[in-house]
C-alpha positions in Angstrom: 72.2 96.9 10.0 73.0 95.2 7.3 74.9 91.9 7.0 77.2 93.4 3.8 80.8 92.9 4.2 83.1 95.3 2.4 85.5 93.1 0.7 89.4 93.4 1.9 91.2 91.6 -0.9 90.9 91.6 -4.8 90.0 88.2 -4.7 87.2 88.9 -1.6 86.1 91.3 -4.0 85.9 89.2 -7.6 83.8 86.7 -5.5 81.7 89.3 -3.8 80.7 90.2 -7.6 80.0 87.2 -8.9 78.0 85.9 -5.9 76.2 89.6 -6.4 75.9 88.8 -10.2 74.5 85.2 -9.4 71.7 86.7 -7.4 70.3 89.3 -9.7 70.2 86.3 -12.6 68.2 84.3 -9.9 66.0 87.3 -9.0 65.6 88.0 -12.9 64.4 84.5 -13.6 62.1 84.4 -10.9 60.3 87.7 -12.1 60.6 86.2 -15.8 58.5 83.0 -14.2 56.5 84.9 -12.1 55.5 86.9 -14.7 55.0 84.1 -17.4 52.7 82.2 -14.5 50.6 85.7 -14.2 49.7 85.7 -18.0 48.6 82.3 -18.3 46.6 82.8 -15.0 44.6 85.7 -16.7 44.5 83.9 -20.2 43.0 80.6 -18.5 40.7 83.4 -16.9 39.7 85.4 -19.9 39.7 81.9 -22.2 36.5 82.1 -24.7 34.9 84.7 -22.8 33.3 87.7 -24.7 35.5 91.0 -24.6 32.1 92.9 -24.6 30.1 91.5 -21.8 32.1 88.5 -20.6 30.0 85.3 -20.7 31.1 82.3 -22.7 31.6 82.4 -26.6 30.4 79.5 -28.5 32.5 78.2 -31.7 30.2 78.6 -34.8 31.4 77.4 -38.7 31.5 80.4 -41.1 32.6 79.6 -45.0 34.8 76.7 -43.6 36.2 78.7 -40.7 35.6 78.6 -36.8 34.8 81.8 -35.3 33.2 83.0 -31.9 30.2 84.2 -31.1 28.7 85.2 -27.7 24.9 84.3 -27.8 24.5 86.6 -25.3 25.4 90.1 -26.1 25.1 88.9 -29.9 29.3 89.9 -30.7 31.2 88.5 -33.6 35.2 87.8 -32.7 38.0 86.9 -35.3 41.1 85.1 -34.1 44.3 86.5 -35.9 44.4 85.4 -39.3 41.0 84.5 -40.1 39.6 87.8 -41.6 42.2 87.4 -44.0 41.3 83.8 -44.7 37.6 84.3 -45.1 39.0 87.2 -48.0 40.4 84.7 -49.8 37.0 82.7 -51.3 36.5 83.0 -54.6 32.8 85.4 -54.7 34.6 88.2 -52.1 31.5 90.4 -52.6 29.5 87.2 -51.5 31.8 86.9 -48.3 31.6 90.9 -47.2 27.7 90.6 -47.9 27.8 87.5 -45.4 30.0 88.8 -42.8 27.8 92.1 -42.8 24.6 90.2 -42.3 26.6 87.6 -39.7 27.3 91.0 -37.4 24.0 93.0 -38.1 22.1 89.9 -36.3 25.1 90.7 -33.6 22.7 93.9 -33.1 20.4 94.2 -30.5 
């Protein structure tokens, strides 16, 4: 049985709503945090790891910029943002020809 107690009064019934109301908000927040503490659980497990095979990627300079590489499997990764900013040099040709040689050594 349930402990529920049908409200006999307006005002038995206004507080029976907002203690109802005051719940859900609590239950809300706590799957908000719950959920929040699940993503950084898997981002602190997936942090630097290689999407491909899943050991460690090492930080490597390219034309001024950090990128990752896992030495392993040989795979290039770009962070948001830094494709674009590896466009930007001056010689672009000079920058696709060295990002196509930087993955074909990815190649195994």
């Amino acid at each position: 049985m349930s402990n529920v107690v049908k409200p006999m009064t307006a005002e038995e019934e206004y507080f029976a709503r907002e203690n109802a109301e005051r719940l859900r908000k609590i239950a809300a927040e706590q799957k908000q945090k719950l959920a929040a503490d699940e993503l950084e659980a898997l981002k602190k497990q997936h942090w630097m790891k290689c999407p491909k095979c899943g050991f460690d990627l090492q930080t490597i300079q390219f034309r001024g910029q950090n990128i990752d590489k896992c030495m392993h499997c040989g795979g290039t990764f770009l962070d948001a943002g830094e494709l674009e900013l590896l466009a930007k040099a001056e010689d672009k040709h000079v920058v696709m020809e060295s990002l196509m040689n930087l993955f074909s050594h990815s190649k195994k």
